[in-house]
C-alpha positions in Angstrom: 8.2 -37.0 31.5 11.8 -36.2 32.6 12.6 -37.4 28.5 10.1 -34.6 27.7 11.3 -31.8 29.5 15.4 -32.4 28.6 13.8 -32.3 25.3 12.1 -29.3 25.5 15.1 -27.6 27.0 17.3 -28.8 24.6 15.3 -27.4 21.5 15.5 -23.6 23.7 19.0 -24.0 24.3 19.3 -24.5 20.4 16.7 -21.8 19.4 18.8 -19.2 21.4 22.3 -20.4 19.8 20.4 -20.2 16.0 19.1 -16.6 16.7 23.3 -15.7 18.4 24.1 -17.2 14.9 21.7 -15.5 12.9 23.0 -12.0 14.7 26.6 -13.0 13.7 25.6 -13.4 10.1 23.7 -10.2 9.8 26.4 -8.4 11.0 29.2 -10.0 8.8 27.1 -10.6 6.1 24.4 -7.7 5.7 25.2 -4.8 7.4 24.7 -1.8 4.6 27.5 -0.3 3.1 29.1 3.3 3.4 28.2 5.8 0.6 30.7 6.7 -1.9 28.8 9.9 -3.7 28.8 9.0 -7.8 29.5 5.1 -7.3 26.9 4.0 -4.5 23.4 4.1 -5.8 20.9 6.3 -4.3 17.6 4.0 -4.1 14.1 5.5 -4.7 12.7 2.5 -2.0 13.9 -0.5 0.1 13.5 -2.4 3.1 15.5 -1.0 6.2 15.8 -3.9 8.7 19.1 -5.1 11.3 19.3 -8.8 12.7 16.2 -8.6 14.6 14.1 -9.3 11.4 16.1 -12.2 10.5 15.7 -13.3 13.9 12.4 -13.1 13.5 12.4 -15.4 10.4 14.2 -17.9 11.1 12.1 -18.3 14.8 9.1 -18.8 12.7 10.8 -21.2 10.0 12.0 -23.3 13.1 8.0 -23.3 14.3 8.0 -25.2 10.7 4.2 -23.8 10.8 5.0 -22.6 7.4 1.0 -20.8 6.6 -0.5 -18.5 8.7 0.1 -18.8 12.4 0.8 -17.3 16.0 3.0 -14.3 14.0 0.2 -13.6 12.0 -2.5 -13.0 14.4 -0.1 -11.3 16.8 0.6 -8.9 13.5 -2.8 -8.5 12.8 -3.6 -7.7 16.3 -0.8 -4.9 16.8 -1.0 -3.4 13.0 -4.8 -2.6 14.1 -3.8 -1.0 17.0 -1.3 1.2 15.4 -3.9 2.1 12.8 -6.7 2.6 14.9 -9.1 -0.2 13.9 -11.1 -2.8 15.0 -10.0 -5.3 12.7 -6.5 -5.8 10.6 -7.0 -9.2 8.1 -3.4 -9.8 6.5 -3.1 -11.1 3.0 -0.1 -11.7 1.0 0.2 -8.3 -1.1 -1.4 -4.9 -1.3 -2.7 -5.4 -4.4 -4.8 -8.9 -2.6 -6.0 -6.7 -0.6 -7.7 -4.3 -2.4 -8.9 -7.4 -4.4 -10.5 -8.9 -1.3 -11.8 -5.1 0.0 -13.7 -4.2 -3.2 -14.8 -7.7 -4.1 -16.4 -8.5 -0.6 -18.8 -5.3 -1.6 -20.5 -7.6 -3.9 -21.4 -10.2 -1.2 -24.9 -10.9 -1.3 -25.2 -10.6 2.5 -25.2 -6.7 1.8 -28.4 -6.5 0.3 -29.3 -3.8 -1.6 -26.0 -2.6 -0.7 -23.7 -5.2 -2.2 -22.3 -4.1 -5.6 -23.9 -6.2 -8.6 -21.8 -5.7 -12.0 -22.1 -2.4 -14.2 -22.5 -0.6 -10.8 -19.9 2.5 -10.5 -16.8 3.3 -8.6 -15.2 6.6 -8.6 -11.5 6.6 -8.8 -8.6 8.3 -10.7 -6.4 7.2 -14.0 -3.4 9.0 -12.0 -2.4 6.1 -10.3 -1.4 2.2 -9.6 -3.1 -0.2 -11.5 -4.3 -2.7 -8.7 -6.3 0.3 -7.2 -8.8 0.3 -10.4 -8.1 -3.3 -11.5 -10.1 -5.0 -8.7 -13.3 -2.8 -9.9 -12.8 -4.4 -13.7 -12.1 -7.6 -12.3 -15.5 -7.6 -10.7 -17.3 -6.2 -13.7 -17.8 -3.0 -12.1 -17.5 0.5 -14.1 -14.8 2.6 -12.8 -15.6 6.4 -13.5 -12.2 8.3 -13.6 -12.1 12.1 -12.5 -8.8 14.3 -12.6 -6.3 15.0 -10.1 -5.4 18.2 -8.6 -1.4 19.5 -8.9 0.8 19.3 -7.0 -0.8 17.2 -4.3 -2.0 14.3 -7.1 -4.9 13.4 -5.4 -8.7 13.5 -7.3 -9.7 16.7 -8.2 -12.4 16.8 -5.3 -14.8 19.5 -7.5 -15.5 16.8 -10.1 -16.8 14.1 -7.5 -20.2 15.5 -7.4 -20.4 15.4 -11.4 -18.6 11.7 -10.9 -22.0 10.7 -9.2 -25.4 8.9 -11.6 -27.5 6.6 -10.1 -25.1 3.5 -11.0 -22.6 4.9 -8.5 -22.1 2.7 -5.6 -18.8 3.3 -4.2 -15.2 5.5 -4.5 -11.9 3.8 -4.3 -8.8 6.1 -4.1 -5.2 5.7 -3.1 -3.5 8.3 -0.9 -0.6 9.4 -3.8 2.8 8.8 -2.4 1.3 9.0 0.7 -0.1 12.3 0.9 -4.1 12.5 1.8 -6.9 12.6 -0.8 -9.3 15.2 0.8 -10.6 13.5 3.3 -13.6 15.6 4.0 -14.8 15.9 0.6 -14.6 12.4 -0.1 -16.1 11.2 3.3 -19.2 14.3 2.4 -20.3 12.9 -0.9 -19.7 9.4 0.4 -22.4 10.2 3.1 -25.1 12.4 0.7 -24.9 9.8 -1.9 -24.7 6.4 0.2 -21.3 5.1 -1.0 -19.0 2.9 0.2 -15.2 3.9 0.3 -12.8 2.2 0.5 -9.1 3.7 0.9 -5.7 2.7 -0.6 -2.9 3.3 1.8 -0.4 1.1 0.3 1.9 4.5 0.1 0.6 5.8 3.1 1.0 3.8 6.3 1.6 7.3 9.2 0.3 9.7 7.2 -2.5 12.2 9.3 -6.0 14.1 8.0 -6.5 16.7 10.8 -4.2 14.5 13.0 -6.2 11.3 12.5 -4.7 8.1 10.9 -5.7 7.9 7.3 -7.3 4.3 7.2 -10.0 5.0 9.4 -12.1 7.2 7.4 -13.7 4.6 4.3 -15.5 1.5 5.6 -12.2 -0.2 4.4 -9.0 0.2 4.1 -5.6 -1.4 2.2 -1.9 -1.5 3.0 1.1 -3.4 1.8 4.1 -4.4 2.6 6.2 -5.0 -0.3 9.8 -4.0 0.4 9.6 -0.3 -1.3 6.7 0.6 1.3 7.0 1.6 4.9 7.5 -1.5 6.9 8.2 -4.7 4.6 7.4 -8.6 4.8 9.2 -9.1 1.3 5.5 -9.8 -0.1 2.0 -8.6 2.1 -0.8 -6.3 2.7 -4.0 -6.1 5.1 -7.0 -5.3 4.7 -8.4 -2.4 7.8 -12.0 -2.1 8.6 -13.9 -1.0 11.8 -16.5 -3.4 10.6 -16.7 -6.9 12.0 -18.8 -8.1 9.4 -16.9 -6.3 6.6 -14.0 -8.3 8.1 -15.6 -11.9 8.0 -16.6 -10.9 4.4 -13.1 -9.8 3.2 -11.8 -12.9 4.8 -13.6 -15.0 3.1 -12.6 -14.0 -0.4 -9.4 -14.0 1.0 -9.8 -18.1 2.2 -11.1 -19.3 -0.9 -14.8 -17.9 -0.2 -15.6 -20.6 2.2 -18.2 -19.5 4.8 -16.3 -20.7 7.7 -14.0 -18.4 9.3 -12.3 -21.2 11.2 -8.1 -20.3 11.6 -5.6 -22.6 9.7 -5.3 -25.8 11.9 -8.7 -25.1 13.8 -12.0 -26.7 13.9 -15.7 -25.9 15.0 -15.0 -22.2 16.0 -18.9 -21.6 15.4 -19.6 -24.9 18.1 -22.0 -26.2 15.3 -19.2 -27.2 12.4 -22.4 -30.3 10.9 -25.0 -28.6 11.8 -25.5 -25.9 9.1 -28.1 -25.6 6.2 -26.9 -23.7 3.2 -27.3 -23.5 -0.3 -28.8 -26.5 -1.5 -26.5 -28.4 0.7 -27.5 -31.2 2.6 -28.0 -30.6 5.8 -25.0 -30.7 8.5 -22.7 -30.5 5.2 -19.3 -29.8 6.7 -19.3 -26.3 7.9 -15.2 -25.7 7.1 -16.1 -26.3 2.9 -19.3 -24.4 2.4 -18.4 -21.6 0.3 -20.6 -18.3 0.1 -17.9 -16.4 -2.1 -16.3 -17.0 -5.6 -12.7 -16.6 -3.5 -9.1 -16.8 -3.9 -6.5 -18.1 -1.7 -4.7 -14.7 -0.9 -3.4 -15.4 2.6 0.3 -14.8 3.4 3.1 -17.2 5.5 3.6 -17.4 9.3 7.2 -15.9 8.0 6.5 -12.8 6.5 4.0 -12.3 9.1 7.3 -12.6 11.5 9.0 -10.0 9.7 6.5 -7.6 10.2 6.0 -8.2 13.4 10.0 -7.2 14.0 9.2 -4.1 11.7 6.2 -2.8 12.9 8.8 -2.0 16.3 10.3 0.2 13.9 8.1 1.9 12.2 7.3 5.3 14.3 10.9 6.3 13.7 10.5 5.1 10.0 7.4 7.7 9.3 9.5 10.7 11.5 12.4 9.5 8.8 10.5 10.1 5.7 9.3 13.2 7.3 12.5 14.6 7.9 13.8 13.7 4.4 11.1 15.2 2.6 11.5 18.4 4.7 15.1 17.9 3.6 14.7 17.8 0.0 12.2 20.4 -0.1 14.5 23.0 1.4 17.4 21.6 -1.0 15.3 21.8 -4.4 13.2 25.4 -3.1 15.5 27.5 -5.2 15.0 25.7 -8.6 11.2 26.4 -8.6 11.9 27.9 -12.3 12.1 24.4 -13.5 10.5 22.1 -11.3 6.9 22.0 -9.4 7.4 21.1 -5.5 4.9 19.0 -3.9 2.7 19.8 -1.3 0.8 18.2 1.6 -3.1 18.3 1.0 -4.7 20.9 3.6 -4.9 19.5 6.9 -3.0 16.7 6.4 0.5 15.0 7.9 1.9 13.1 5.2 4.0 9.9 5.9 5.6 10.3 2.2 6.0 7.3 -0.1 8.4 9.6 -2.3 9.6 12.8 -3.5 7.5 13.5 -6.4 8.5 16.6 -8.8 6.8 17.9 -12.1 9.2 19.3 -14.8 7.5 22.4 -15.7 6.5 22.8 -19.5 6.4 25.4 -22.2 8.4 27.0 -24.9 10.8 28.4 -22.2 11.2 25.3 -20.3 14.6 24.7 -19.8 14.4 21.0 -20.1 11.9 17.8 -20.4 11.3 15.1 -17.7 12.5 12.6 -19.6 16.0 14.9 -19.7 16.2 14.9 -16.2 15.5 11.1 -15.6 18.2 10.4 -17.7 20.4 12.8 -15.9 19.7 11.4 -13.1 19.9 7.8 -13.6 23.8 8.2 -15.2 24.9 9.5 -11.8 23.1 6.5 -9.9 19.9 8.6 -8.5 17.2 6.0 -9.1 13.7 7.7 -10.2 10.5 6.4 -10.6 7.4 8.0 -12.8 3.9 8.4 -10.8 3.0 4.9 -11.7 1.0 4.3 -14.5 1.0 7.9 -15.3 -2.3 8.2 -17.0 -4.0 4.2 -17.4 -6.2 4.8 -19.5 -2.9 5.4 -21.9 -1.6 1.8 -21.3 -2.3 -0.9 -23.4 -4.0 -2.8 -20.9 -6.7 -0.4 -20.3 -7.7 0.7 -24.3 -11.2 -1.2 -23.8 -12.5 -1.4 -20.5 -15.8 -0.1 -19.8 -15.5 3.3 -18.0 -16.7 6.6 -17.8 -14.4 10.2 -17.8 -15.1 12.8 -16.4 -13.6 16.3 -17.9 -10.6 15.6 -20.5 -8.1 14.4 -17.7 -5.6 16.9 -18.4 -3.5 16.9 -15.3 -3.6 13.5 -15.6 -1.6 13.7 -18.8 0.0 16.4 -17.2 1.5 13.8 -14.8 2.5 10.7 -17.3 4.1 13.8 -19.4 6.1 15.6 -16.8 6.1 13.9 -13.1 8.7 11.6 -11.9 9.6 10.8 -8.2 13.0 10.2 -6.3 13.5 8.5 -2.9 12.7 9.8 0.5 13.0 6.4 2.5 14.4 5.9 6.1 17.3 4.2 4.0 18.0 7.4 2.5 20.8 9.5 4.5 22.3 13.1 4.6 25.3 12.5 2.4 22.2 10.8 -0.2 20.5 14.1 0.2 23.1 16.4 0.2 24.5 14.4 -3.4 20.9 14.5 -4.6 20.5 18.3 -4.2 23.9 18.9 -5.6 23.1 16.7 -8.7 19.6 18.7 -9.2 21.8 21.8 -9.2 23.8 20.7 -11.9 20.3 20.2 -14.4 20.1 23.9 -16.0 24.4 23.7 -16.5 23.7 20.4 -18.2 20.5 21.8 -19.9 22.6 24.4 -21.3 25.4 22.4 -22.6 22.7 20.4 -24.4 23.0 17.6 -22.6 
């Protein structure tokens, strides 16, 4: 006994000299640079973390439970509360989890309910490709309307044309973190009977009519890879108010097995060889029965630890991108002749993923978007483009079964003429103040034919 505890205070002393060492190293090795205007880069995305996050790491990697543990569930348990849901179910990317949201739809315990292959999904081409993909992957039709400018969300008068009587569910992302119209969606979603399921992967903070997006759609995604608002490296979760939507989402997430036992546990249900299923024997062990066609999406005990240090941040990381987008938007208001500013969807509080701006078109137009990208990128002012711009353009996409509503033509408008620079907490004033200077320059350059 006396062994034991010398033991056990010896292995305390040491955890408290690694984390003294860890803070050392951060500091010496990792603390972020000045910025030199012209040299330093100006990101579009990254992760913004100190020596608490490392901390954080290495306390889990000295647990040495390497899969998902006490960091997860105490992750799961606080994300849900800063989200406003019953249930948070952590997997190991966004894109996971909108694989595991839409695909526990089709469980047969839903009934007539559950979504059976060439049933419908309603969901927009302007966008990232893991929001449709999970509906091809499940042999489901996804029926694309257009998006509205400049907020990039669906175009919200086409839903109702969007709707036959394969339609079963809508799936939509909130763009760059600025709200789909909640109301409209939620409306059709309650005349018609659909499920909905939102993508917040941009939009972790952002507000419909002051309420957290995430807790409108029976289900909702996040991630946390390190360009979105609190990072694990790799991550996402799956949000639902539903207890039983949860079960079902975790078990495509744990291989489909019909147990919902936690890694390392046993009998949860108290009756682990006493279950009749399938054309199982009876009392067949409970923890591989499997009720799913699964994967094995969970994430690690230490990028659960991670975002448990990041989720302490993360208030002043949504007022961050708020300010900087209020920021930029007063910078860039006087060049309205040659780009399109964005703007927040009625109602709504965005938590913005990015900057996006459109390059206004025409015969007059000063300059194209892929001018400006260019101009950009040569003075180290990383851009992105709105994704996949329009998918049904990329080669993936050429054959799918899918149904269009109207000709999509803001949707070409976007892969044409839409790009997107960084707003991130990462991003400070002297970024700013270089990035609106350098904007300024574009009709000088423009005219000079460069």
């Amino acid at each position: 006994m006396t062994v034991r505890m010398t033991t056990t205070k010896t292995a305390s002393r040491l955890r408290d000299e690694v984390r003294a060492i860890v803070k050392q190293y951060y500091d010496v090795a990792l603390a972020p640079p000045a910025f030199v205007p012209g040299k330093s880069s100006v990101p579009v995305s990254g992760k913004v973390f100190d020596s608490t996050e490392l901390e954080f790491l290495v306390e889990a990697s000295l647990d040495a439970w390497l899969t998902t543990g006490r960091f997860a569930a105490q992750f799961e348990r606080e994300f849900a509360a800063f989200m406003g849901v019953r249930c948070a179910s952590l997997v190991n990317s966004g894109s996971s989890a909108n694989l595991a949201a839409l695909s526990c739809l089709t469980s047969p315990s839903l009934g007539d309910r559950r979504l059976r292959p060439g049933d419908e999904v309603i969901t927009v081409a302007a966008g990232f490709p893991t929001t449709v993909n999970p509906i091809v992957q499940n042999g489901l039709v996804p029926v694309f309307v257009d998006v509205q400018l400049p907020t990039y969300n669906a175009d919200v008068t086409q839903l109702e044309a969007a709707v036959s009587d394969r339609t079963k569910a809508i799936m939509l992302a909130h763009t760059l973190g600025n709200p789909f119209d909640v109301d409209a969606v939620m409306n059709l979603a309650t005349k018609h009977n659909l499920w909905v399921i939102e993508d917040c992967c941009d939009a972790v903070g952002s507000l419909h009519k002051g309420r957290m997006v995430g807790t409108f759609g029976h289900l909702a995604t996040t991630s946390f890879y390190p360009a979105h608002h609190i990072t694990m490296g790799e991550g996402g979760c799956v949000l639902t108010q539903s207890p039983a939507l949860k079960k079902l989402a975790e078990s495509f997430r744990d291989w489909g097995r019909d147990c919902w036992c936690d890694p390392g546990k046993s009998n949860t249900c108290g009756c682990r060889f006493e279950w009749k299923l399938g054309d199982l024997p009876s009392g067949y062990d409970h923890k591989y029965i499997y009720s799913h066609i699964g994967y094995n999406l969970k994430a690690t005990d230490l990028q659960a630890a991670v975002g448990v240090a990041q989720l302490k941040k993360l208030p002043g990381f949504i007022a961050a991108r708020r300010a900087n987008f209020a920021k930029l938007h007063a910078a860039l208001s006087d060049l309205d002749d040659i780009f399109i500013l964005p703007e927040a969807t009625a109602h709504s509080e965005p938590s913005w993923f990015g900057f996006p701006l459109a390059v206004r078109k025409g015969k007059d137009a000063p300059t194209t978007r892929n001018q400006v990208v260019r101009f950009m990128e040569s003075r180290n002012i990383a851009t992105r483009l709105l994704f996949g711009g329009n998918l049904l353009r990329q080669p993936a996409y050429r054959d799918i079964q899918r149904r269009v509503i109207g000709d999509l033509r803001n949707t070409d408008f976007v892969m044409n003429n839409v790009f997107w620079i960084g707003l991130y907490p990462g991003i400070t004033q002297a970024m700013i103040d270089y990035m609106a200077e350098t904007f300024h320059q574009i009709p000088r350059a423009a005219s000079a034919g460069r």
